[in-house]
LOTI-492952 format. One record per residue: x negated, y, z negated of N, C-alpha, C in turn. Coordinates in steps of 0.05 Angstrom, whole numbers, plus 32768, in hexadecimal, padded with zeros to 4 digits. Each point is the difference from the previous one (the first is absolute). Layout:
REM LOTI-492952
XYZXYZXYZ...
REM end
This chain:
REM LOTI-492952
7FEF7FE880008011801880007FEF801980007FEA7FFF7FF17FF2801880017FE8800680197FF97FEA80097FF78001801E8019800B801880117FFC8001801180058007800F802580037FFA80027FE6800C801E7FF47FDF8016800B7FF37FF180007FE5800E800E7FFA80018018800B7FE8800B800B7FFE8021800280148007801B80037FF68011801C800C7FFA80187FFA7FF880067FEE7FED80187FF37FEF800480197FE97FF47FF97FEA80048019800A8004801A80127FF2800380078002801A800D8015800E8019800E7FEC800D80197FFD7FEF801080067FE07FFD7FF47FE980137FF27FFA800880297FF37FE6800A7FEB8007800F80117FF3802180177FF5800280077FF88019800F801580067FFB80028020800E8020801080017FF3801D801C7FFE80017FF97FFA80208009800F801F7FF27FFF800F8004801280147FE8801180017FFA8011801C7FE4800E7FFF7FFC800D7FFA7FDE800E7FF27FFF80147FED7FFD801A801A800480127FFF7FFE801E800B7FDA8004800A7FFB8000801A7FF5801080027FFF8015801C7FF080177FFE800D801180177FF37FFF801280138001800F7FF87FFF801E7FE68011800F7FF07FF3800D7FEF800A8006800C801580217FEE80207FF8800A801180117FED800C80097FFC800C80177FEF800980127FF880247FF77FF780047FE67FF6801580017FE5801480068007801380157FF3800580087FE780167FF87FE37FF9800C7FED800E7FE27FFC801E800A80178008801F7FFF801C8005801C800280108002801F800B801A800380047FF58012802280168000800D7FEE800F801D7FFD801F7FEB7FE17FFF800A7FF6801A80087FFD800A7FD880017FF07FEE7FF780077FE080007FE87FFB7FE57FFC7FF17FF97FE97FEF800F800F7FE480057FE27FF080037FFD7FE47FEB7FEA7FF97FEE800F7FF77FEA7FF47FE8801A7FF47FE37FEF7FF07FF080067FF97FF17FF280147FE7800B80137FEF7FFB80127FF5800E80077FE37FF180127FF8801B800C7FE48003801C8010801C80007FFE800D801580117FF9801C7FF47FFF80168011800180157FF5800380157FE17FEF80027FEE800F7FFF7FE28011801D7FFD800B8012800E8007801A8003801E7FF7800980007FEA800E80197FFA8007801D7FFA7FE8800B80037FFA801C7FF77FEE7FFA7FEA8004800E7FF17FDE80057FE18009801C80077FFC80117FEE80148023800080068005800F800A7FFA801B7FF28014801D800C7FEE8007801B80077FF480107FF280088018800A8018800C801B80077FFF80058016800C7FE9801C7FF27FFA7FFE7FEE7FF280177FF27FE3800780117FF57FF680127FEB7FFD80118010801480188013800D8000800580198013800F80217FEC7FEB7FF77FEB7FFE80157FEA801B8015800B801D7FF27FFD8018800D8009800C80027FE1800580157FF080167FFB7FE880147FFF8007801080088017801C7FFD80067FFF7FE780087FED7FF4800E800A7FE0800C7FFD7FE77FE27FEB80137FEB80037FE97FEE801C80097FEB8008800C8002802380087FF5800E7FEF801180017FF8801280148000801680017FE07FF47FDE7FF680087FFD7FDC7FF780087FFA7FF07FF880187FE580087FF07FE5801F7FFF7FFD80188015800E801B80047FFD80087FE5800D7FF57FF58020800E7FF280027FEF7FDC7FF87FF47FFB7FE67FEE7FF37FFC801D7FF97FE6800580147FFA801180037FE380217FFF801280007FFE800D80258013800080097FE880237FEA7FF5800B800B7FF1801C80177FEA7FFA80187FFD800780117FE480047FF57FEB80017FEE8005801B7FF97FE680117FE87FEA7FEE7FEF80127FEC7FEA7FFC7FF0800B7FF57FED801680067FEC801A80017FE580027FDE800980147FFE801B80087FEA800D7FE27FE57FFC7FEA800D80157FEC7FEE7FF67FED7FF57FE0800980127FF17FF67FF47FE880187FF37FF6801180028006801E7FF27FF57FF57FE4800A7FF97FFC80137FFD7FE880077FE97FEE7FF97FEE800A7FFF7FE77FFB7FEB80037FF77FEA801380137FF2800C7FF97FDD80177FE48003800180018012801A7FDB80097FE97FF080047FF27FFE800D7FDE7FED800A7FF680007FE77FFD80137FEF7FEA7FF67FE480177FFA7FEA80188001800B80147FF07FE480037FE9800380047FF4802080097FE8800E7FDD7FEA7FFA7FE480157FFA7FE87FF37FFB800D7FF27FE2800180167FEC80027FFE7FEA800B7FEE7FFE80267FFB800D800D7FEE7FFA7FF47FE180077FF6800680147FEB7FDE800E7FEF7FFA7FE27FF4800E7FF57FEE7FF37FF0800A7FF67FE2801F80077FFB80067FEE7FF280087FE97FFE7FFD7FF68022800B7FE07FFE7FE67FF37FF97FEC800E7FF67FEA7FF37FF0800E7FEE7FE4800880097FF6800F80047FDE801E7FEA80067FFF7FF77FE480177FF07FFF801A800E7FF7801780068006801080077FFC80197FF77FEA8002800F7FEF80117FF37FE5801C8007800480197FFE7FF3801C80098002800F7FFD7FE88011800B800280117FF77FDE801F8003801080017FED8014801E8003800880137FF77FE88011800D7FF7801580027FE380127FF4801780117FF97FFC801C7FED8005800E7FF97FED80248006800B80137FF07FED801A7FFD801180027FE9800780187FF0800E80097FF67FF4801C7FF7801A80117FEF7FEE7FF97FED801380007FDF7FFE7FF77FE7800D801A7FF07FFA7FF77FF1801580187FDE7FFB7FEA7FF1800A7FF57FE37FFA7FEC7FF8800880157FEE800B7FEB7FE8801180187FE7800A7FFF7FE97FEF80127FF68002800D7FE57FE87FE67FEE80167FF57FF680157FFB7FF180137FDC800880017FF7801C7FF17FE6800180077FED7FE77FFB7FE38001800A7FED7FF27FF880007FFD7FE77FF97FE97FEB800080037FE57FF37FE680047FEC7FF47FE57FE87FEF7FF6801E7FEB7FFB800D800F7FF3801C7FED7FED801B80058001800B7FF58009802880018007800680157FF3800980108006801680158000802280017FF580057FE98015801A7FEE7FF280128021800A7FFC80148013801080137FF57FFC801A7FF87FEC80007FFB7FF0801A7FEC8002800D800F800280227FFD7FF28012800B800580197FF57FEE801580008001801E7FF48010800E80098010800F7FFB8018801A80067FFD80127FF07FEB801080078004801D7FE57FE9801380057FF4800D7FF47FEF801280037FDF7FFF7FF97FF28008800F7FE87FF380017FE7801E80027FED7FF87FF07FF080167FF37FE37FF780067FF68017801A7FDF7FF97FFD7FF080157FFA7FE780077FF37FF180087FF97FE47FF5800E7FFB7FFA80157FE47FEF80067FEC801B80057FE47FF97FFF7FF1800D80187FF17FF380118000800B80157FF27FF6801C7FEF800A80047FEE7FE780087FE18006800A80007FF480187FEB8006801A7FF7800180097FE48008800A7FEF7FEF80157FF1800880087FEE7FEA80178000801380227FF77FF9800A7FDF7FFA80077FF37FEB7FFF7FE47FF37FFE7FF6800680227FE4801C800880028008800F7FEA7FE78010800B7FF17FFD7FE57FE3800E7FF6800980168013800780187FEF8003801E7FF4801F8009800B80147FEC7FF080168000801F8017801180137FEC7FFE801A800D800C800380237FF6800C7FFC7FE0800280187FF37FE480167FFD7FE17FEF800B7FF4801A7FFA7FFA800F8021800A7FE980197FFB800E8017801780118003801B7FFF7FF7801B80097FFB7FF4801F7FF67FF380097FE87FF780137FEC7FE9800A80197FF07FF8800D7FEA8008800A8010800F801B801A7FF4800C8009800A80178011801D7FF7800C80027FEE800D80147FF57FEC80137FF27FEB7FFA7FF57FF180177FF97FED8007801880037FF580197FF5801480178011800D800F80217FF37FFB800D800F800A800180227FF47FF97FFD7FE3800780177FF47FEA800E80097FDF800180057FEF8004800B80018014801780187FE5800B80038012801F80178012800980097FFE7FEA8016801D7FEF7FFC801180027FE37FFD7FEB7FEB80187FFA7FF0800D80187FF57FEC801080008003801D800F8017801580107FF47FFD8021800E800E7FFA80207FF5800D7FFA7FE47FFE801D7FF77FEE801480057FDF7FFC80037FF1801B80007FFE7FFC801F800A7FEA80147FFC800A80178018801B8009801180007FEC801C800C80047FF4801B7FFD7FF380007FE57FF680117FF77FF1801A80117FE37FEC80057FF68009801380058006801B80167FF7800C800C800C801B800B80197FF5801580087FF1800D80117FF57FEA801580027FEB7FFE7FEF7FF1801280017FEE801180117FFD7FE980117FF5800A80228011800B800C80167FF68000801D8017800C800280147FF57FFA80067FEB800880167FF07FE88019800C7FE27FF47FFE7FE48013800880087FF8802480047FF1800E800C800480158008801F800C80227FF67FFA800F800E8006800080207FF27FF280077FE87FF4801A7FEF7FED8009801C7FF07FF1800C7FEB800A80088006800A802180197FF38007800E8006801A800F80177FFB8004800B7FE5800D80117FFD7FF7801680027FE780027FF17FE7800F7FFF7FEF8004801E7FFF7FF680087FF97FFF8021801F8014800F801D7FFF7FF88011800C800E7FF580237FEF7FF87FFA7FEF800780207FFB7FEC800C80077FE87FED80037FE180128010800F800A801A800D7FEC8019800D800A800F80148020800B801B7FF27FE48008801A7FFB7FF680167FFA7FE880097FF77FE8801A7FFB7FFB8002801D7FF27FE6800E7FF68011801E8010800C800980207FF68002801480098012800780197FFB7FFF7FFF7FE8800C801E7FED7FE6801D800D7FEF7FEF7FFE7FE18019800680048002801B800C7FED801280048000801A800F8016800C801A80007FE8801D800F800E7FF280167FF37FF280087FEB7FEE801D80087FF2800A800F7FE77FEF80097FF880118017801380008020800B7FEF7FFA801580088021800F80167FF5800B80007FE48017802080027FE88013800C7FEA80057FF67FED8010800E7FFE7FFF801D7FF57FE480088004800F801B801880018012801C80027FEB8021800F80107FF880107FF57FF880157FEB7FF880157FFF7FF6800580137FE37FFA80077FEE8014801A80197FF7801780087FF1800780007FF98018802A800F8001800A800B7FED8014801380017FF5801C80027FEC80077FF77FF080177FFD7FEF8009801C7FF67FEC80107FF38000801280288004801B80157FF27FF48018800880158006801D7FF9800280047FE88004801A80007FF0801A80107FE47FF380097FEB801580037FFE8003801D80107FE480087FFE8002801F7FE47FF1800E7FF47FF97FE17FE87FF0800D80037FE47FFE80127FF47FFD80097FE6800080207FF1800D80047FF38000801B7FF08009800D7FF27FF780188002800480167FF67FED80027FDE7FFB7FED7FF480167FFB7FE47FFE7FEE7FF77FE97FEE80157FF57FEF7FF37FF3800980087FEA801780117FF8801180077FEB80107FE77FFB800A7FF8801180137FEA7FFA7FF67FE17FF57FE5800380127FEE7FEA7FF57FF77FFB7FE07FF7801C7FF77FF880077FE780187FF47FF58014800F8007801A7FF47FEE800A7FDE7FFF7FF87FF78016800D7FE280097FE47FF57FEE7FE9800D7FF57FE67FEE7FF0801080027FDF800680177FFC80067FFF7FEB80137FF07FF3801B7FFA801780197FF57FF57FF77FE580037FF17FF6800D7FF37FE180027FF880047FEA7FEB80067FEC7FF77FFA7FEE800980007FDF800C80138003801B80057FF180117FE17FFB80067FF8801680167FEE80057FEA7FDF7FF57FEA800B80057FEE7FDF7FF87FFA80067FE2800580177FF07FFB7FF37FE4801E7FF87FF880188006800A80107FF37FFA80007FE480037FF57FFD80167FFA7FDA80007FE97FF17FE87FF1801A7FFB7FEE7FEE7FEF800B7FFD7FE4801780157FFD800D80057FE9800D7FEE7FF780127FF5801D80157FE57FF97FF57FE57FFD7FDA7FFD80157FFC7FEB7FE97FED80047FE67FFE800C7FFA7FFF80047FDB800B80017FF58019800F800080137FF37FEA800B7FDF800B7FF97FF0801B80087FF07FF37FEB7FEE7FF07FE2800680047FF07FEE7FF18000800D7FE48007801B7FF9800E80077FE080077FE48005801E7FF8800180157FF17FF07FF47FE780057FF07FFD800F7FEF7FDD7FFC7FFC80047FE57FF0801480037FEF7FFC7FDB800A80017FF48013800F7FFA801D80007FE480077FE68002800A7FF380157FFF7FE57FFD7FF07FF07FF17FE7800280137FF07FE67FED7FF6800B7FE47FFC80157FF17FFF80077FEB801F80027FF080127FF6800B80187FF37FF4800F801E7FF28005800F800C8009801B7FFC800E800680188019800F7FFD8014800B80097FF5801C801A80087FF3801A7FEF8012800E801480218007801280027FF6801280177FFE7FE980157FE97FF67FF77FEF7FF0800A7FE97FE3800880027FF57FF180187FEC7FFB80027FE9801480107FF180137FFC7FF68008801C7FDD7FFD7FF67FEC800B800C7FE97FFD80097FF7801D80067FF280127FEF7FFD801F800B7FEB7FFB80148000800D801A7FEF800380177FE780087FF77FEC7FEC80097FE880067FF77FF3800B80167FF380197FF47FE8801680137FE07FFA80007FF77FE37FF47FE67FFD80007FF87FE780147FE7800180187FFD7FEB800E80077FEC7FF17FF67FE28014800A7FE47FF67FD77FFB7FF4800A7FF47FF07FEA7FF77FF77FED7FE9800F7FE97FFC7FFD7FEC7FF080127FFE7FDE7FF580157FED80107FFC7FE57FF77FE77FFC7FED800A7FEF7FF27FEC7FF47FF37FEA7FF0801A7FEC7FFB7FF87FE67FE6800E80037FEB7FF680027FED80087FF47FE880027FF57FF27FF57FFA7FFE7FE47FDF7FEF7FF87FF47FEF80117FE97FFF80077FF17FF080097FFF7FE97FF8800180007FE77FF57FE17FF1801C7FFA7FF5801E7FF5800680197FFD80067FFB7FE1800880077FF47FEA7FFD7FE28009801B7FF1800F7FF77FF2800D80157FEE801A80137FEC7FE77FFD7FFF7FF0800C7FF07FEC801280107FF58000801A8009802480127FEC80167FF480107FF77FF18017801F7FF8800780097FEA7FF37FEB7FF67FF2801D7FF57FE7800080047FF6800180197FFA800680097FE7802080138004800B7FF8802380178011800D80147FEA7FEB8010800B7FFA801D7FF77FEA800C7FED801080038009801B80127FED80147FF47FE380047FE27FFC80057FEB7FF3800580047FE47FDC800580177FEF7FF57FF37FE080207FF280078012800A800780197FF37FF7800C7FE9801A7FF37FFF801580017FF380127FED7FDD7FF17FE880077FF17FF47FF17FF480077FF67FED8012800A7FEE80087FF77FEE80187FEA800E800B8007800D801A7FF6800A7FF67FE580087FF07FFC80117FF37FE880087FF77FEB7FE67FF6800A7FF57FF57FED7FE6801F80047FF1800880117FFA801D7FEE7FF080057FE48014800880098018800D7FE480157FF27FEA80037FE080057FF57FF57FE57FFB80007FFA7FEA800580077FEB80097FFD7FDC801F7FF3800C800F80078012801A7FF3800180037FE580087FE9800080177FF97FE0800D7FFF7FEC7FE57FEC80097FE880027FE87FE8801B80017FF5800A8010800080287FFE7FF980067FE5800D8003800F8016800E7FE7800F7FF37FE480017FE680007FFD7FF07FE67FFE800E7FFD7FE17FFE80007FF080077FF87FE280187FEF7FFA801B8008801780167FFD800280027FDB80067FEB7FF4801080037FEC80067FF17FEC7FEA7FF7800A7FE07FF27FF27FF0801E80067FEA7FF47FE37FF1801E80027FE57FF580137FEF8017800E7FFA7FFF80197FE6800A7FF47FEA7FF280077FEB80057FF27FE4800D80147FE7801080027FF6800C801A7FE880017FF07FE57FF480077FED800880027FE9800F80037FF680167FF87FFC801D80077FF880027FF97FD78011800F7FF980087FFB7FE1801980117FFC80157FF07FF2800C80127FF880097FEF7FE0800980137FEB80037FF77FE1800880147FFA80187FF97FF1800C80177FEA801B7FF07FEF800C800F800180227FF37FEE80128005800C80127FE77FFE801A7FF5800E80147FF77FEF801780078002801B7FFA7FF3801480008009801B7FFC7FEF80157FFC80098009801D7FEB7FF17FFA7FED801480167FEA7FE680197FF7800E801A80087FE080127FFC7FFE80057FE1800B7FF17FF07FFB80057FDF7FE47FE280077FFD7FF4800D7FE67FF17FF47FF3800880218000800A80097FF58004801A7FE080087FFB7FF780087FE77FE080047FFB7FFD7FED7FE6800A7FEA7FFB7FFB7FED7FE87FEA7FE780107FF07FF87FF87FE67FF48004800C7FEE801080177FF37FFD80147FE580128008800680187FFF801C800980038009801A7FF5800280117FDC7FF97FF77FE8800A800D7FFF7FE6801D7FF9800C80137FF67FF080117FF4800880217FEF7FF080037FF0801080117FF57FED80107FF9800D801F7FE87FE980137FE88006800D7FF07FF080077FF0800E80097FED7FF280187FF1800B800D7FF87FE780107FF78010802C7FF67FF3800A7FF18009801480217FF5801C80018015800E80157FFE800C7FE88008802980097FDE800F7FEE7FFB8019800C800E80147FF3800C80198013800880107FED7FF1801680087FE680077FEC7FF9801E80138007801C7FFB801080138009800780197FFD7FE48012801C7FF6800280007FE68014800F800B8014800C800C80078009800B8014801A80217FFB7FF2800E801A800F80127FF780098010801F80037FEB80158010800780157FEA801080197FDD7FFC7FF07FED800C8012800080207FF7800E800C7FEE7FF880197FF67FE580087FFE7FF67FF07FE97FE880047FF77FE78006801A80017FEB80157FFE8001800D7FF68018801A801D800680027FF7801B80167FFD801D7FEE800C7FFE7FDC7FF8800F7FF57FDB800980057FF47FE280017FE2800E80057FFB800B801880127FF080177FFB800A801B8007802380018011800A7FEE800280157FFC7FF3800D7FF57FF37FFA7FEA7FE780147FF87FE87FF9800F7FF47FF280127FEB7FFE800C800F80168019800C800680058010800E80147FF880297FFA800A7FF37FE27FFF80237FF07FEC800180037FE47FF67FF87FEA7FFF7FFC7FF48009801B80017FF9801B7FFE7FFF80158004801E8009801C80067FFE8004801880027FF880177FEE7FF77FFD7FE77FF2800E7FEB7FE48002800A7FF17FEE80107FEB800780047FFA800F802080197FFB801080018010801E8005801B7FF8800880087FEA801180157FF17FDB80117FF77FF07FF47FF27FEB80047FEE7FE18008801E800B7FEF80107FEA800880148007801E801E80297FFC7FFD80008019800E7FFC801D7FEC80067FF47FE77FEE802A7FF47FEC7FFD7FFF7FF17FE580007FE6800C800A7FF4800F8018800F7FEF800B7FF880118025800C80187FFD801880037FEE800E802180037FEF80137FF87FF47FF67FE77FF2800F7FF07FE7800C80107FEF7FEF80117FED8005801080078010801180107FFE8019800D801780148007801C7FED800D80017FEC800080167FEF7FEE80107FFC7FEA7FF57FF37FEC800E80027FE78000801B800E7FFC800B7FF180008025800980118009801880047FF98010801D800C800780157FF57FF87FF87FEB7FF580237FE87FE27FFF800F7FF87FF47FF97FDA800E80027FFF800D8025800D7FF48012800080018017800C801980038018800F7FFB8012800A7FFA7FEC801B7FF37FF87FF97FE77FE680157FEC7FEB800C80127FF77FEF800C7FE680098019800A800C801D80157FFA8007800880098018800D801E8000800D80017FE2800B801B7FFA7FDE801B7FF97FF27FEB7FF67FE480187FF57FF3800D801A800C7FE8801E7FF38009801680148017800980177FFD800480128015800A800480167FEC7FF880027FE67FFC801B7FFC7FEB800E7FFE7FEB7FF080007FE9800E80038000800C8024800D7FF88016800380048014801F801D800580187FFA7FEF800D801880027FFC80167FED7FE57FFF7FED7FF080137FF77FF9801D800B7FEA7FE9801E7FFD800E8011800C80118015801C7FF18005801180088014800B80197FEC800A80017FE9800C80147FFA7FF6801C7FF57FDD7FFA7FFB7FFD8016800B7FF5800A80147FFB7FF480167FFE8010801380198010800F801D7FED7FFA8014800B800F8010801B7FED7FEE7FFA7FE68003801E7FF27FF7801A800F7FE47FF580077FF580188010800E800E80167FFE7FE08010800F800D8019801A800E7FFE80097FF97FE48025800F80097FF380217FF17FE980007FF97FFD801F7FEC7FFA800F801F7FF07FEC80147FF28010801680138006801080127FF28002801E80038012800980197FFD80067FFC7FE3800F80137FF57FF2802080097FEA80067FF57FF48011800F7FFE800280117FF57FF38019800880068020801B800B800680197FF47FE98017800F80088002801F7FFA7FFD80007FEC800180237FF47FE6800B800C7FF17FF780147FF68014800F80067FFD801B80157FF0800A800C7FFE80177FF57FF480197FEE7FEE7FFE7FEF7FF4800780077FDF8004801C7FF87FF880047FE98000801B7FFF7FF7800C7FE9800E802380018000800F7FF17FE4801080037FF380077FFC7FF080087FDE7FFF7FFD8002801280037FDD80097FE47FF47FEB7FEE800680047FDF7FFC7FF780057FFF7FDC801680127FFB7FFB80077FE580167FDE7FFE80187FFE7FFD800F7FEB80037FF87FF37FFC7FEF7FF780097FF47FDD80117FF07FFF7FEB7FEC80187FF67FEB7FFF7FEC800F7FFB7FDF8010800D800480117FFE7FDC800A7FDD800A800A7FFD800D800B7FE67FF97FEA7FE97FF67FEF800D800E7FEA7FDF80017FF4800A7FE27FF9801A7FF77FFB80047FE580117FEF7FEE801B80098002800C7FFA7FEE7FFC7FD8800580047FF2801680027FE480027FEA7FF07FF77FE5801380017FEA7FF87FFA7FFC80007FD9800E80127FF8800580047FD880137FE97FFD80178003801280147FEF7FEC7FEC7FE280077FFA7FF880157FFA7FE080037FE57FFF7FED7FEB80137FFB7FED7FFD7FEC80127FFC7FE1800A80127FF580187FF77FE7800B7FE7800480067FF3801180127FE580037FE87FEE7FFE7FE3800080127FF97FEE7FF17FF37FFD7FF07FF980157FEB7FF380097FE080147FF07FF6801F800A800680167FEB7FEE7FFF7FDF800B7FEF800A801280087FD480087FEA7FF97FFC7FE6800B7FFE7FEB7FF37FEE800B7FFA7FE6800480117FE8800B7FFA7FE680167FEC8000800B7FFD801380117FF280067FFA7FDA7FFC7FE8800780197FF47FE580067FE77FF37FE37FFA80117FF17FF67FF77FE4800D7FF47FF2801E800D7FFF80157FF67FEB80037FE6801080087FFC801980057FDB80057FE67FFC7FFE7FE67FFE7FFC7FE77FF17FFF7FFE7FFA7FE2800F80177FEA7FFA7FF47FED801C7FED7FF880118000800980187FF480057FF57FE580067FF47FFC80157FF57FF3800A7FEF7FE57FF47FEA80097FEF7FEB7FF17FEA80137FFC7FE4801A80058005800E7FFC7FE67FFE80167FEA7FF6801E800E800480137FDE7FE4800280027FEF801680037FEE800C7FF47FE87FF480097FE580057FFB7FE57FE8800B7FFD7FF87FEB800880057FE77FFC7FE47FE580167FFC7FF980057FE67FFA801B7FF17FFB7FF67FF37FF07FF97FFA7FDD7FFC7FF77FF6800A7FF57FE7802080138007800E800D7FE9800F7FDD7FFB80037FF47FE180207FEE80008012800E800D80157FE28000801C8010800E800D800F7FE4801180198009800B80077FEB801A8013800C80177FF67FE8801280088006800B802C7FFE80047FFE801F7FFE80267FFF800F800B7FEF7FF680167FEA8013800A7FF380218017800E80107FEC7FFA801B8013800F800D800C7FF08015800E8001801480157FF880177FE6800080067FF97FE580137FEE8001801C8008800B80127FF28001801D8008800F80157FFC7FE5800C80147FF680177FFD7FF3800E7FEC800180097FF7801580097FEB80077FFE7FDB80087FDA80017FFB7FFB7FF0800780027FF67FE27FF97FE67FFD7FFA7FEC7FE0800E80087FE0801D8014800B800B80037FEF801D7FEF7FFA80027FF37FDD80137FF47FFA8003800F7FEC801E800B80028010800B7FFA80097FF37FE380047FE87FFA7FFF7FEE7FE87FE680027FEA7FE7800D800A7FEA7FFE7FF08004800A7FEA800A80117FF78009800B7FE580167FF67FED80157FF3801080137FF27FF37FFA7FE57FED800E7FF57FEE80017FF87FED800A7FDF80177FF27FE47FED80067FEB8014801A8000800780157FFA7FEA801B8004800380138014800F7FF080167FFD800D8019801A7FF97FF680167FE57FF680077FFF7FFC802680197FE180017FFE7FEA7FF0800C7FEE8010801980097FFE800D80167FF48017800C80048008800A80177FEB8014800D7FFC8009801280057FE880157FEA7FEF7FFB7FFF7FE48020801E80018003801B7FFC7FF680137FF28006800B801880147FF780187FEF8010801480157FFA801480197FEB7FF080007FF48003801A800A7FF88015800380058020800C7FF580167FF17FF1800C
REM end
């Protein structure tokens, strides 16, 4: 008996069946076109987490932290996280044996005809019947069932956690995004604005020059047909800013009737660089990547599930307490009785369940790991087309640099050839426009450089060090969320309450 009782012990202890986790081997690469990543300690000037703070913006780090605290979509993803680490929790008590004190009191008729050692002749109970037992239980984890069961649910919660800061961190890139597209509209709106001043000027000269007889009413009308064009394009730039305003009220989880953004008068600030020494290994450290990984190893923690299913499960069963007919002796020492004893479960047939149950997790598994190798490849193209994207933009503005000021000049030399009459107002036209086309497309892509940082660091998963645990974001709780209304009431008031409830 006691070889036996050690059997199962040890066995509970150290048998697991089904395969252990390991990860998939992936093609990372030791450079990227056109920047190596050395293997390095990243930059120490850089933030750890708060990566947005690396475009030294205080309004964009207001903006992050409002909708870091106050987003739905973020609220929603830790909600789900906190179900993944309860549903863990709850898995790891089928470690533990489970006790009960089911109370009962019926009324019975037994049968005159039951099983009995000795004749009956007749007999049987009619009256009221009193138990007091408690129940034990407990399942003996022999094939490693309940701890691959606990191992698949605590990566699900993992990949919860997963979920959540990728939520997180998109939110946040939308947020320095779309702030920075906004910021890029209002550099715009300034050119246009400085624009529709110097053309009122030259409808000034060029009304002044009709009045004098030294000019013509064509180039009056022109002046005028520059001005109402430009006029008419900050209205366009107007209508989309307020609508990327109400994105952001959005994702910072605020009411976009309430919401505005005062027009900022200072250039866009100069992307962050690059570190050099940016190791090829932050892409797993991308949330999507960690939770794609996790997912895969739960589904091979699931494969020993289903392997376990086809070995006998063994329970510990007991139950003892007091039994009667009459509850005046229902706890008198003559009432006591109790059992106890190992309860088999051998699987002889079960219609092939078990069966395609594994065919089904070798299936999940399958697809958990087609799942685990396309964010890898996502993850790579991502940052192939940030860095590609980073370098291609440094070439076109260092190139409409040039163009804009020279076509500054030319529209100043225009301009003068006109007011000395030396050149047709056509010259001046042609020169303001390309001025002005040459500012706004330099502003657009200062904003689409900053732009293209935010998906690169989007990109490596958050920041060039990622070293941080996972941790849950601090939010602005909801009035409404995790409130019971019964928490203050007295036991007897709420189950009062249960009945009158609908």
């Amino acid at each position: 008996m006691r070889l036996l009782v050690l059997f199962l012990f040890t066995t509970s202890a150290f048998a697991q069946i089904g395969p252990d986790y390991e990860r998939p081997a992936t093609a990372t690469p030791p450079q990227f076109k056109g920047v190596t990543w050395r293997s390095a300690t990243p930059s120490a000037h850089l933030p750890k987490g708060e990566w947005w703070k690396v475009f030294n913006d205080s309004r964009l780090n207001t903006l992050v932290a409002a909708a870091t605290a106050n987003n739905q979509q973020l609220k929603g993803a830790i909600a789900r996280f906190d179900q993944a680490r309860a549903a863990a929790r709850m898995s790891r008590g089928d470690f533990f044996p489970t006790i009960g004190l089911p109370l009962n009191a019926e009324r019975q008729r037994t049968s005159e005809n039951m099983p009995s050692p000795f004749p009956l002749n007749g007999l049987r109970y009619n009256g009221p019947a009193y138990n007091a037992p408690v129940e034990f239980s407990w399942e003996l984890d022999l094939w490693g069932k309940l701890r691959r069961q606990a191992e698949g649910t605590r990566l699900d919660a993992a990949a919860a956690g997963d979920a959540m800061h990728n939520v997180l961190l998109g939110i946040q890139a939308e947020v320095a995004m779309n702030y920075f597209k906004l910021r890029t509209l209002d550099n715009e709106m300034r050119l246009v604005r400085e624009a529709v001043g110097l053309r009122n000027e030259a409808l000034n000269i060029a009304t002044a020059r009709v009045q004098a007889g030294a000019g013509s009413e064509l180039e009056q009308a022109q002046a005028e047909t520059e001005v109402a064009s430009a006029e008419a394009e900050i209205s366009s730039l107007q209508s989309q800013r307020d609508q990327l305003e109400n994105v952001i009220a959005m994702l910072i989880g605020t009411s976009a009737s309430n919401f505005r953004i005062p027009p900022s008068t200072t250039s866009l600030p100069r992307p962050p660089s690059v570190p050099s020494g940016m190791p090829s290994d932050l892409l797993e450290r991308r949330p999507d990547i960690s939770q794609a990984e996790r997912m895969l190893h739960a589904a091979t923690a699931r494969i020993g599930v289903a392997k376990a299913y086809f070995f006998p499960s063994i329970k510990l069963l007991g139950r003892g307490g007091f039994q009667s007919g009459d509850i005046d002796f229902l706890f008198r020492p003559t009432s006591l009785m109790w059992n106890i004893g190992p309860s088999v479960n051998v699987p002889l047939f079960s219609g092939n369940k078990n069966r395609w149950n594994l065919t089904k997790a070798k299936a999940d598994h399958d697809e958990a790991l087609a799942a685990y190798r396309q964010a890898f490849l996502a993850a790579l193209a991502d940052v192939e087309s940030s860095l590609a994207m980073i370098r291609n933009l440094g070439t076109q503005s260092e190139s409409l640099s040039r163009a804009r000021i020279s076509s500054e000049r030319a529209a100043q030399i225009a301009k003068v050839r006109y007011e000395a009459g030396t050149s047709p107002y056509l010259n001046v036209i042609d020169a303001n426009r390309t001025t002005l086309a040459t500012q706004r497309a330099t502003a657009q892509v200062s904003g689409q450089r900053l732009i293209a940082a935010v998906g690169l660091i989007k990109a490596i998963g958050g920041g060039w060090d990622q070293k941080l645990p996972t941790q849950v974001p601090e939010t602005t709780p909801d009035p409404a969320a995790q409130y019971d209304g019964d928490e203050k009431k007295g036991f007897f008031s709420r189950v009062k309450g249960w009945f009158k409830r609908d």
